[in-house]
C-alpha distance (Angstrom), angle and dihedral (degrees) to the residues before:
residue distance angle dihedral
X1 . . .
X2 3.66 . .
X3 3.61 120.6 .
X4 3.50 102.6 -142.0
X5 4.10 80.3 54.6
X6 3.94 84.0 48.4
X7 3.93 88.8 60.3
X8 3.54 97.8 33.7
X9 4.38 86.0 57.3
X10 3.64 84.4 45.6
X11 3.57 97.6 49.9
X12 3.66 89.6 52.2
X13 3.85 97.3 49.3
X14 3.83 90.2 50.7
X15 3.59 90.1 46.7
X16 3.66 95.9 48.1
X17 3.76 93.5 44.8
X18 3.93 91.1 50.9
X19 3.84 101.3 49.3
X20 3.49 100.6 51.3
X21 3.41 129.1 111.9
X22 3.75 102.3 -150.1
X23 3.80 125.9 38.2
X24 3.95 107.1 -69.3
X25 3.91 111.1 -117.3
X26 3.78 102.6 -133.6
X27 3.91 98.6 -122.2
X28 4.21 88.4 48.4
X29 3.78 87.1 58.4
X30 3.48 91.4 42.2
X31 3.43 102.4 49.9
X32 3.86 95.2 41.4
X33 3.74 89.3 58.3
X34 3.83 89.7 48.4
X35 4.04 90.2 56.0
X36 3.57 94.2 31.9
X37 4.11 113.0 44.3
X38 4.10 96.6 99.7
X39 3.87 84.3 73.8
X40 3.64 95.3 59.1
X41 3.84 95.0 39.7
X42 3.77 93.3 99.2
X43 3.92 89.9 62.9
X44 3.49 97.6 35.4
X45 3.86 112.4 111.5
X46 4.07 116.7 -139.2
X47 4.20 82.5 -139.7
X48 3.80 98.8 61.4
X49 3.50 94.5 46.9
X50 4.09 87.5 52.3
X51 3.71 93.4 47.5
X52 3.98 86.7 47.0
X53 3.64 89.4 50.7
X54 4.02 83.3 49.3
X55 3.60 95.0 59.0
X56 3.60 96.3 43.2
X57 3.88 88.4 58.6
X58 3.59 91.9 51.4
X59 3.58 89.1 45.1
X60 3.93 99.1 60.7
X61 3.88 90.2 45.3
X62 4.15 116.9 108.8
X63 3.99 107.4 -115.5
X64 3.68 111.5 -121.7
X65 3.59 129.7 174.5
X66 3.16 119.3 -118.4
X67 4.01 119.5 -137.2
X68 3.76 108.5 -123.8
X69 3.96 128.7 -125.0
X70 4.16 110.1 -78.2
X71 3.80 82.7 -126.1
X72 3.91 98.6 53.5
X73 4.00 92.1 53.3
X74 3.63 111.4 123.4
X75 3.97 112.0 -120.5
X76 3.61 125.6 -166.3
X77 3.68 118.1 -122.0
């Protein structure tokens, strides 16, 4: 997907989910972002949607711990 799209979607969600009167419900914001995001296009900015796009990625990776350096083990005195 295009970033700038990304944004725009974003935009719209965060838009949606701050002018409302009543507590958003999470698919409503959703889907009025999905219908809506060509509005917001001309303020959406190409680098939030890559940074989103970022996090996602990271998101959707397993965790795993990573074993630390022999040299940076902490040993008690």
């Amino acid at each position: 997907m295009n970033p700038r799209q990304i944004a725009a979607e974003f935009a719209a969600y965060t838009w949606y989910e701050e002018n409302r009167t009543t507590k958003p419900v999470l698919k409503e914001a959703a889907r009025f972002a999905k219908e809506n995001w060509s509005a917001f296009l001309p303020v959406a900015h190409e680098g939030w949607g890559k940074l989103l796009v970022r996090i996602a990625k990271q998101r959707t990776k397993p965790h795993s711990r990573k074993e630390r350096h022999p040299s940076r083990q902490f040993v008690p005195a």
